[in-house]
GUNU-527123 format. One record per residue: residue in one letter; x, y, z of N, C-alpha, C in turn. Coordinates in steps of 0.05 Angstrom, whole numbers, padded with zeros to 5 digits, always signed. Example, Ala and Ser with C-alpha at 12.3 -4.5 7.8 and 13.67 -1.06 7.14 Angstrom:
BEGIN
A+00264-00114+00156+00246-00090+00156+00264-00066+00156S+00257-00045+00142+00273-00021+00143+00258+00001+00157
//
This chain:
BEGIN
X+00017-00024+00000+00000+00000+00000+00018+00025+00000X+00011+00049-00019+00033+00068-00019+00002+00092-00017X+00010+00103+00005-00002+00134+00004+00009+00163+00005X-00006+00188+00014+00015+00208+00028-00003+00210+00050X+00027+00227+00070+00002+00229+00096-00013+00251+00102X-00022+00259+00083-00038+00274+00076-00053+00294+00117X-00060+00275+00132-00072+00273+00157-00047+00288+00180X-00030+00289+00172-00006+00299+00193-00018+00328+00207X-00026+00347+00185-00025+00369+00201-00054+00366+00231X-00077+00353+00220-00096+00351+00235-00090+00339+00252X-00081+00313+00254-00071+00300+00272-00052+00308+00299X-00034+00328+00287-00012+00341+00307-00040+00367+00317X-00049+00381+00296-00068+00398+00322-00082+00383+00341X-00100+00364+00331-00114+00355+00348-00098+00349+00384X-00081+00338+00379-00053+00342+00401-00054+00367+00416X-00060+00391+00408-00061+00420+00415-00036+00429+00408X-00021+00418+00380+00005+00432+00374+00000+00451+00356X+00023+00478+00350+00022+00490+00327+00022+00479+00310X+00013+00486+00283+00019+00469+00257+00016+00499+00242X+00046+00499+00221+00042+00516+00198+00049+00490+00173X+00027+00500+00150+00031+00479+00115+00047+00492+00108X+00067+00486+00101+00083+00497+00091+00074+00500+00060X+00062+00525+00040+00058+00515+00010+00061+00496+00002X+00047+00482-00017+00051+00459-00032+00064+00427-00017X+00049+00423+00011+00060+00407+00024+00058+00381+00015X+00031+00377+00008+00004+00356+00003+00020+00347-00022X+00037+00352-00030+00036+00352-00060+00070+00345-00068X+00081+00348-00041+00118+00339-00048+00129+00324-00035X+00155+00312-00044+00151+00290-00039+00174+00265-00061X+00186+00244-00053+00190+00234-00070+00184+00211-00075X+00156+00221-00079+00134+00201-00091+00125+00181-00071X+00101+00170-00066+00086+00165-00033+00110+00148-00023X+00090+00149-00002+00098+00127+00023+00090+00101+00020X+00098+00082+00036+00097+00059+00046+00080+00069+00067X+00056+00046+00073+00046+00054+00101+00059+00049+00133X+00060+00080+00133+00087+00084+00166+00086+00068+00192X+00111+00062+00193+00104+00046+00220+00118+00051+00239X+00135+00078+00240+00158+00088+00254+00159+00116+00255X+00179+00133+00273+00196+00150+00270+00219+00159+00276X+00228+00174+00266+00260+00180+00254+00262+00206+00275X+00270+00215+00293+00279+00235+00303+00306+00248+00301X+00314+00273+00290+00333+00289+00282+00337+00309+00291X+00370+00321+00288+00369+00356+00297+00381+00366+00272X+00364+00389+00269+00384+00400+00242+00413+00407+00238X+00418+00406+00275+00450+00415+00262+00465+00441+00240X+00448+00467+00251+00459+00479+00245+00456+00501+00258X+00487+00502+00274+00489+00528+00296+00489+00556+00276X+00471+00579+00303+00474+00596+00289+00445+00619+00290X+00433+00638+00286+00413+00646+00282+00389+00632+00300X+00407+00632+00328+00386+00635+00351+00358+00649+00348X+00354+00677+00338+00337+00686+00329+00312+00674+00320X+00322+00661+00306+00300+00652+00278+00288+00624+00286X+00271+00621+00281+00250+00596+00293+00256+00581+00272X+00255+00571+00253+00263+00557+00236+00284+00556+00211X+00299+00573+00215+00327+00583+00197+00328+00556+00179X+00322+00525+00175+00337+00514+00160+00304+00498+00145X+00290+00508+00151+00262+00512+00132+00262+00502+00102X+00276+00521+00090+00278+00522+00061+00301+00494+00056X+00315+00486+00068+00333+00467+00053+00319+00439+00072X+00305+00446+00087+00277+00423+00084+00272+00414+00067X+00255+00436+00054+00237+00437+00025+00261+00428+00011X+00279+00433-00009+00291+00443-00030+00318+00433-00041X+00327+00417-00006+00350+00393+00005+00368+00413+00000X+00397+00405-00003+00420+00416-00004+00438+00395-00031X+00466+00420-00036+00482+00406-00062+00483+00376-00056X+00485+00364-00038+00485+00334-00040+00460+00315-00035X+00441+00325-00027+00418+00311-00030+00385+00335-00038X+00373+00322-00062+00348+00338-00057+00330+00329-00042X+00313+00357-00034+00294+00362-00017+00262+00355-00032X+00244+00345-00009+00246+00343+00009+00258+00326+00032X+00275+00340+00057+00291+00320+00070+00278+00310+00096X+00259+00316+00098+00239+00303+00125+00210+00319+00112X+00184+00301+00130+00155+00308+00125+00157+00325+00144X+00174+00338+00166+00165+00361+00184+00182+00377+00197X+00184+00397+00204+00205+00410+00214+00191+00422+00244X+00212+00417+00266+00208+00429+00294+00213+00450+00303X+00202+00466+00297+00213+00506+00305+00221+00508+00333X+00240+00530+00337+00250+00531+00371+00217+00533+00380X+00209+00552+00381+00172+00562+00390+00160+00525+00388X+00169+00502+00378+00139+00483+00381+00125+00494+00358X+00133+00498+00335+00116+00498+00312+00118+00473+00294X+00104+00460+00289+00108+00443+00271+00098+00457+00242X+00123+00452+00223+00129+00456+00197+00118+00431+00182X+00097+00434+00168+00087+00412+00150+00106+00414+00124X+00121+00401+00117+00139+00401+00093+00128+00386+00066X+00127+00361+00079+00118+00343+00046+00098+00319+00060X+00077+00314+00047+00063+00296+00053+00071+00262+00043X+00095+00268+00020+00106+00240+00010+00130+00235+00014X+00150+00209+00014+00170+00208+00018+00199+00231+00009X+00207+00232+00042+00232+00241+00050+00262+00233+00051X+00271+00240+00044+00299+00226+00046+00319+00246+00070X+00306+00231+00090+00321+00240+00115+00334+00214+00134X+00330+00188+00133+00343+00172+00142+00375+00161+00136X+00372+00153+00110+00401+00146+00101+00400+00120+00105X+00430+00100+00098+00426+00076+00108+00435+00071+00131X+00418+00051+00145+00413+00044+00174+00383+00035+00175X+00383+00028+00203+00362+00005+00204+00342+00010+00235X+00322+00003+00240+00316+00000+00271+00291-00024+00266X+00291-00040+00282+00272-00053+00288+00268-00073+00265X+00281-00072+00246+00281-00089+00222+00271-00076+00201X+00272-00049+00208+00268-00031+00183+00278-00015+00179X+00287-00014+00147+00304-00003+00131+00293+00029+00117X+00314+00043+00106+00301+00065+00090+00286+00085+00096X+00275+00098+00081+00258+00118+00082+00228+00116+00085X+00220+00097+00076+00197+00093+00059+00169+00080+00075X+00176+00070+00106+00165+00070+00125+00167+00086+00157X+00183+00107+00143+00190+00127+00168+00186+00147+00173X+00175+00162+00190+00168+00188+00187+00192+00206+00201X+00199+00236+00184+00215+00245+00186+00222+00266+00204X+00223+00270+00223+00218+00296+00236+00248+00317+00253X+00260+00336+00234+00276+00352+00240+00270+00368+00257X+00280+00367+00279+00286+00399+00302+00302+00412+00304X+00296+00435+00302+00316+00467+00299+00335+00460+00321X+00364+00459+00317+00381+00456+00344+00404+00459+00329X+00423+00470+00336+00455+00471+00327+00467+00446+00330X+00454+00421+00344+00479+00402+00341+00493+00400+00361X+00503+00427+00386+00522+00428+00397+00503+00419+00425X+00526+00411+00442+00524+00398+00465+00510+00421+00483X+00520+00448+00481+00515+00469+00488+00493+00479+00481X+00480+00473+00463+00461+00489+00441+00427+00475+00454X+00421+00489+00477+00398+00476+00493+00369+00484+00473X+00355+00458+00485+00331+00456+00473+00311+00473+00495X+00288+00489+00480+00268+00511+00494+00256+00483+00501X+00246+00483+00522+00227+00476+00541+00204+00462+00519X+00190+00494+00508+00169+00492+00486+00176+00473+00462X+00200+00462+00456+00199+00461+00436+00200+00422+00446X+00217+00424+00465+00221+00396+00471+00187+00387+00480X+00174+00395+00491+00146+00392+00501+00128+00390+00473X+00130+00395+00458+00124+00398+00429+00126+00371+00412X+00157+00362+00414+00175+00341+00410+00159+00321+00412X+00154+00314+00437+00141+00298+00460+00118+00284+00446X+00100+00307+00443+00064+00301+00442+00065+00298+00412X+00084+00318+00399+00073+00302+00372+00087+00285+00360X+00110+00273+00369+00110+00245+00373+00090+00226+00380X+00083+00223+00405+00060+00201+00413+00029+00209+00396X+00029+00234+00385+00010+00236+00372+00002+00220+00353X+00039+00220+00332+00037+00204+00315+00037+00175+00310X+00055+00165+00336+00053+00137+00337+00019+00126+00341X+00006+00143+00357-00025+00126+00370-00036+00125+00332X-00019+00144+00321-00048+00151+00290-00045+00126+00272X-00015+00116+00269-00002+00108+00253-00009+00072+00271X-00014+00070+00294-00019+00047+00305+00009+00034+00319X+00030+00047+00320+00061+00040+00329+00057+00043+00366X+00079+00021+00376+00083+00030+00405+00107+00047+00400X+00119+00061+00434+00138+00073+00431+00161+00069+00423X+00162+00035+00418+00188+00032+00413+00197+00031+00373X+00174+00040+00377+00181+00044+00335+00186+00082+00333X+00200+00090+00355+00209+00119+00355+00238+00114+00362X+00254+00128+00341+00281+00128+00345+00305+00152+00334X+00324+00146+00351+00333+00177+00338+00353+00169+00315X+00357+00189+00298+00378+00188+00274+00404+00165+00278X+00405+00180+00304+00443+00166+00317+00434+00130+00336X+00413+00123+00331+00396+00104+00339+00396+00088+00304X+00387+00095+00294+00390+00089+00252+00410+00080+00250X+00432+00094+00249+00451+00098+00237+00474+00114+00251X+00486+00091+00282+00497+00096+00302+00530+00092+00285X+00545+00108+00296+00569+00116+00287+00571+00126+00256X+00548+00138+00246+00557+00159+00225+00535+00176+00230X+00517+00179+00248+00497+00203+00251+00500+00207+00288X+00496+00232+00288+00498+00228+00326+00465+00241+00345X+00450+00248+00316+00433+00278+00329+00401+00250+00339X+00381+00264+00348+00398+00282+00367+00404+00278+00390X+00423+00301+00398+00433+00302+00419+00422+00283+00454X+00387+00295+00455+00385+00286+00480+00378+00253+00479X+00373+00249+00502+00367+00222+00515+00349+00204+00497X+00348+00185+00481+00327+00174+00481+00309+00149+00483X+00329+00145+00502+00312+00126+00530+00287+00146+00537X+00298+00162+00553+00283+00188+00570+00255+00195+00545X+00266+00204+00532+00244+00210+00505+00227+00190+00506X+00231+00166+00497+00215+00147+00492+00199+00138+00518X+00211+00140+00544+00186+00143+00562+00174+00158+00573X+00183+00187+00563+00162+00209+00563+00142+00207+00544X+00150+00193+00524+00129+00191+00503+00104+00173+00507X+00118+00151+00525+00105+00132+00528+00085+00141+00544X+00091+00159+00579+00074+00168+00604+00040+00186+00575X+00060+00200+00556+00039+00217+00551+00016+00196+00527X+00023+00171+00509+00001+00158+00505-00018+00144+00512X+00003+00141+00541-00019+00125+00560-00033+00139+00574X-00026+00165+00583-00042+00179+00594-00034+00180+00625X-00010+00173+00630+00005+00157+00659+00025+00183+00667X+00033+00180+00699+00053+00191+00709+00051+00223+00714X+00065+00239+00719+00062+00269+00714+00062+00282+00701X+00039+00281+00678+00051+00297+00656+00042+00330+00653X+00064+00345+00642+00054+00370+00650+00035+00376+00632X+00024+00408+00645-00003+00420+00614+00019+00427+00596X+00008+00432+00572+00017+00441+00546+00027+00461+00548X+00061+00468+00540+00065+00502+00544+00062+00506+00522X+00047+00534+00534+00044+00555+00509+00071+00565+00497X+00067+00568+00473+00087+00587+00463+00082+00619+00465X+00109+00627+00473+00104+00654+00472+00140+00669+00469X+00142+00691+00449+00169+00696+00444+00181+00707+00469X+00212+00716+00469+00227+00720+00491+00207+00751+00511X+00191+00758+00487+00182+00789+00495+00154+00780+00511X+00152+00756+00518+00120+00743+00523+00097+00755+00506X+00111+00756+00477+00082+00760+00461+00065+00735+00454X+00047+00726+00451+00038+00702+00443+00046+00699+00410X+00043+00673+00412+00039+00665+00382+00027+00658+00369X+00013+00675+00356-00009+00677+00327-00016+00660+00309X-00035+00645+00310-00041+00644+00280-00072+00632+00270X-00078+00627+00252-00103+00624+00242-00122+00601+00269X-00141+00617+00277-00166+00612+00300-00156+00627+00320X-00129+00646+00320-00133+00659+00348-00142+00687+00352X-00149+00695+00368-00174+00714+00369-00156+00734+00398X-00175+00752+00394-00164+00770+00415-00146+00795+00407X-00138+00819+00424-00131+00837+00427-00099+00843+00411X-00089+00823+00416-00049+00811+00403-00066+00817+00370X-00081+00802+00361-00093+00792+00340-00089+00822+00329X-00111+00839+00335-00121+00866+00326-00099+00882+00322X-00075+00880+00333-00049+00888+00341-00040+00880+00307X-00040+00858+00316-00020+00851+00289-00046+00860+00257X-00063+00853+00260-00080+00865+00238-00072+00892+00231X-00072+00915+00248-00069+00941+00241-00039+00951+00231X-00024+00929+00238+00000+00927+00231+00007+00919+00194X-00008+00903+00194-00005+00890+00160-00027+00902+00152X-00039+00917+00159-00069+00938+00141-00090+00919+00135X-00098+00900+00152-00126+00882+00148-00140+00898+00167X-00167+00894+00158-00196+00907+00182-00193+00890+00211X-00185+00900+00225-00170+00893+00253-00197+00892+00275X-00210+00859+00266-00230+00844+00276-00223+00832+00304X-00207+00820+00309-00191+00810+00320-00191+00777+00323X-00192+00772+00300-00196+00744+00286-00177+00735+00266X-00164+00716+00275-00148+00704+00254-00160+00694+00231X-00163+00702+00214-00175+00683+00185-00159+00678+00173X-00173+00662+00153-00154+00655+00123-00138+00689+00114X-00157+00708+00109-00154+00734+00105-00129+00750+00114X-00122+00753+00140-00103+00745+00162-00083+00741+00155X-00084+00705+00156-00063+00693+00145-00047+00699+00118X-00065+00705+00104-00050+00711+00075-00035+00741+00076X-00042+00758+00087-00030+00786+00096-00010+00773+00110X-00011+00762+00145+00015+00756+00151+00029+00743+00123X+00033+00723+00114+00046+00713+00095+00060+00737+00075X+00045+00754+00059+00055+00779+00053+00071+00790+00063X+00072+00799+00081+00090+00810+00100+00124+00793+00105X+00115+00777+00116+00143+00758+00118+00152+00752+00088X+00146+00746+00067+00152+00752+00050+00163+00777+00044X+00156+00797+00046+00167+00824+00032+00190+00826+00058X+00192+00818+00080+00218+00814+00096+00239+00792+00092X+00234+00780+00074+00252+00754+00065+00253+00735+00097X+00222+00737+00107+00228+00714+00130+00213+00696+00120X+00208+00668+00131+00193+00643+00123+00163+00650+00122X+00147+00642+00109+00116+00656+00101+00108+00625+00108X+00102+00630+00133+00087+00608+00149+00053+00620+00152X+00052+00649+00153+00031+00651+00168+00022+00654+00194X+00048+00648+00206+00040+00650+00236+00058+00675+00252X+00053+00688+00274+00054+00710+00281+00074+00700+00302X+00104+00696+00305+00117+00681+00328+00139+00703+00335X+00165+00690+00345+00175+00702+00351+00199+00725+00331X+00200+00714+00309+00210+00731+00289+00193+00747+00277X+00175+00748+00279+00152+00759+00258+00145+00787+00274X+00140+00772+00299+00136+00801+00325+00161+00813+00324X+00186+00816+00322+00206+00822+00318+00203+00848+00294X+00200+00836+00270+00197+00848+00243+00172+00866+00243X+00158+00861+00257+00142+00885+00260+00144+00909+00283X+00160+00899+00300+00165+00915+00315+00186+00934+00311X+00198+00930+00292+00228+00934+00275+00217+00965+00263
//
């Protein structure tokens, strides 16, 4: 059976996570899936532009001189945004193996914004993020925890990312599908300035803020309408046209 997973973004809200589509998600790809029975956990590995919630976005999409893109179905923003990339096969594993499976083609891909460095700490939000839409995806896909693995878990002594524990991971993942142990509420995202973060269904006063800012009728309603103005905007700033109002975006308008 070969599909795409078309279901990712709903699935991770339903979770109560961000989700931005990245354009043309549904639609890239190199060429479907196998039906998933795993996942692939990664760090992008590339220090640098603390700032930026998702700095390595575009070579998601678009890959790099030695491999094309797309190189995972999702990207993990510092903020806990999930980046919908491609709904069809990724070539983000490489060769290596877990559980008796090989390749790309039953794995789901999921990159987190991190430098790589030992030093280079994970936000709270973003690891909490990590977490849920992980077990989100295993309960969808029908996997226990132990079909979650990291890169350097694949393909141990030529990949190392990432970085943290994932023993620890996998039974945080585990407390939160079972519904067991202490698990905390959902952190909100919110940038270093405690602005919230924006985006299509959120409502309120921040909202109206940012409306009068990009020249929409400042309802104080996220719409499609909204969204396409933010998008405009980050665009004409050469930032990522997610749509969503986070911590770079509040930045650029505050600018």
């Amino acid at each position: 059976m070969t599909y795409r997973l078309t279901w990712l973004p709903g699935v991770l809200r339903s979770a109560g996570l961000k989700v931005a589509e990245v354009p043309g998600w549904a639609d890239r790809g190199h060429g479907d899936m196998g039906t998933p029975v795993g996942i692939v956990c990664h760090h992008t590995g590339t220090p640098g532009a603390l700032d930026k919630n998702m700095p390595t976005l575009d070579v998601l999409i678009n890959g790099r001189s030695d491999l094309s893109g797309p190189l995972s179905q999702l990207g993990l923003g510092r903020d806990g945004t999930f980046y919908v990339v491609a709904a069809g096969l990724c070539y983000h594993a490489g060769k290596g193996g877990w559980k008796g499976v090989t390749g790309n083609s039953r794995l789901i891909g999921i990159e987190g914004e991190n430098g790589g460095r030992v030093s280079d700490a994970w936000p709270d939000v973003q690891m909490d993020a990590y977490r849920r839409g992980v077990a989100a995806i295993l309960k969808e896909i029908g996997a226990d925890v132990s079909m979650c693995c990291g890169h350097k878990e694949f393909a141990p002594g030529r990949k190392d990312d990432p970085l943290f524990d994932m023993d620890k991971f996998r039974a945080d993942v585990q407390a939160i599908m079972r519904g067991t142990g202490q698990i905390q509420p959902l952190i909100p995202a919110a940038d270093p300035a405690g602005k919230q973060t924006l985006k299509r269904g959120s409502r309120g006063d921040a909202v109206k803020t940012v409306q009068t800012k990009i020249g929409v009728t400042a309802d104080g309603i996220f719409g499609p309408g909204t969204e396409a103005a933010v998008r405009a905007f980050q665009r004409s700033k050469n930032a990522v046209a997610d749509g969503i109002v986070g911590p770079e975006t509040w930045a650029l308008m505050s600018a």
